[in-house]
DRENDREN-157612 format. One record per residue: x, y, z of N, C-alpha, C in turn; residue in three letters. Coordinates in steps of 0.02 Angstrom, whole numbers, padded with zeros to 5 digits, always signed. Layout:
N
XYZXYZXYZALA
...
//
This chain:
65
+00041-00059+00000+00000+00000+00000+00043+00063+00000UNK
+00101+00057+00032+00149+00105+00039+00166+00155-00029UNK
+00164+00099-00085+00199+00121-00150+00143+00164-00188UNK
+00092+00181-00169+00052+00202-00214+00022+00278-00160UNK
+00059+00298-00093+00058+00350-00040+00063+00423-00093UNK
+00125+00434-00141+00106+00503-00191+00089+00476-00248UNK
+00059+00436-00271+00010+00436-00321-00068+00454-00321UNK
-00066+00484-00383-00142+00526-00373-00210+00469-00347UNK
-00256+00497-00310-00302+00465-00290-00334+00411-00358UNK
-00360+00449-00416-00414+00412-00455-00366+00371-00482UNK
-00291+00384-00496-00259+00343-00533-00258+00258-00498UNK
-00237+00268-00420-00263+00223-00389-00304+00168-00402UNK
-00366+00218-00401-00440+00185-00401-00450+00181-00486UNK
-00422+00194-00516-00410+00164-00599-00425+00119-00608UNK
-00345+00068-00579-00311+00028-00563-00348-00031-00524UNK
-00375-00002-00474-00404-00040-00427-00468-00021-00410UNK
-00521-00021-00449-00588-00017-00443-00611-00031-00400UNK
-00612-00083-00366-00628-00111-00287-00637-00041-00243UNK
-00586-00003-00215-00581+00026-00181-00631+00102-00162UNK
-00666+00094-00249-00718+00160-00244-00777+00149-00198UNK
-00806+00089-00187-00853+00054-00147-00846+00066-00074UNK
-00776+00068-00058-00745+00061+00012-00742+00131+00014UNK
-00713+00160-00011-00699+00242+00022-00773+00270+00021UNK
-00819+00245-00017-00898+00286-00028-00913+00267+00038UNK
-00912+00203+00060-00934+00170+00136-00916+00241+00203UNK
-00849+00266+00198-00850+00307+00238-00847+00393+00201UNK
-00909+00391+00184-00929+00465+00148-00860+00494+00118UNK
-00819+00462+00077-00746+00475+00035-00778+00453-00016UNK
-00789+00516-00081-00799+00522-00140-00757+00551-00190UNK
-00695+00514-00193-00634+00525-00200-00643+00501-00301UNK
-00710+00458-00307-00707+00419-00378-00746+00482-00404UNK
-00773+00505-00386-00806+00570-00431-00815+00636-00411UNK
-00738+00645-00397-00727+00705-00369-00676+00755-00423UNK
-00676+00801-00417-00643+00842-00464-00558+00849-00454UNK
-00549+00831-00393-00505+00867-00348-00429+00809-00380UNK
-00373+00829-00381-00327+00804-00373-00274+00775-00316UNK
-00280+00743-00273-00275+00732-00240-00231+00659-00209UNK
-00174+00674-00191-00135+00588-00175-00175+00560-00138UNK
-00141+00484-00125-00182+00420-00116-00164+00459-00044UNK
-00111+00483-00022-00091+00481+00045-00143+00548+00085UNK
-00153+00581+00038-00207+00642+00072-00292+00625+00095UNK
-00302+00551+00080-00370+00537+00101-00360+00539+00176UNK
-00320+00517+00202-00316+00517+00272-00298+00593+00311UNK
-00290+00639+00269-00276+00693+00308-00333+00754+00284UNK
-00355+00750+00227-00422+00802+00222-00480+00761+00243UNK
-00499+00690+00266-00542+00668+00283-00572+00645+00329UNK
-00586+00700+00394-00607+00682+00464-00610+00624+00481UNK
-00602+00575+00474-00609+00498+00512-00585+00483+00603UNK
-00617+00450+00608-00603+00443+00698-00541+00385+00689UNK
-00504+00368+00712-00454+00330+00728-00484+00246+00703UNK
-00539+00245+00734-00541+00171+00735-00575+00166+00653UNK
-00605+00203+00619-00612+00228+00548-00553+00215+00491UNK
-00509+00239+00511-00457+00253+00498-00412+00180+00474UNK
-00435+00153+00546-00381+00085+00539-00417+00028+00507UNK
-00484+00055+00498-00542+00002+00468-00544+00019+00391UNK
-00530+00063+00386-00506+00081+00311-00439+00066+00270UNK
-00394+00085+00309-00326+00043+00294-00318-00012+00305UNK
-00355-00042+00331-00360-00142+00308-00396-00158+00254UNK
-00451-00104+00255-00504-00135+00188-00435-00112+00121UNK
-00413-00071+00115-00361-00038+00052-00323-00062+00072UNK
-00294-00121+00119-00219-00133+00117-00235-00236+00083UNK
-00299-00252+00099-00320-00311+00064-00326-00289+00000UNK
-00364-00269-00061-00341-00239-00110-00279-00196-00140UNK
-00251-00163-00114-00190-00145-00138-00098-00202-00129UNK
-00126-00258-00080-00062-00290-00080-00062-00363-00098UNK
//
């Protein structure tokens, strides 16, 4: 999951379609969004509570590895 931290968000989710499902789950509309944005900035413009957070980086770390 590491390797894809400054790559752009949609390019990501290109790649790995799976993952638009999962980020929509926690109100992250990252697949039809305008915005440019690295894979690594979902976690920092996107209020999540901790335990959010770590429930999300397992769901994207089973798809991305």
């Amino acid at each position: 999951m590491n390797k894809y931290l400054n790559t752009h968000i949609k390019e990501v989710i290109k790649e790995f379609h799976a993952l638009a499902p999962i980020l929509k789950e926690y109100d992250i509309n990252c697949a039809t969004c305008n915005g440019n944005c690295l894979f690594k900035n979902i976690f920092e413009e996107h209020n999540l509570s901790m335990k959010e957070e770590m429930e999300l980086k397992r769901k994207m770390a089973s798809i991305l590895n």
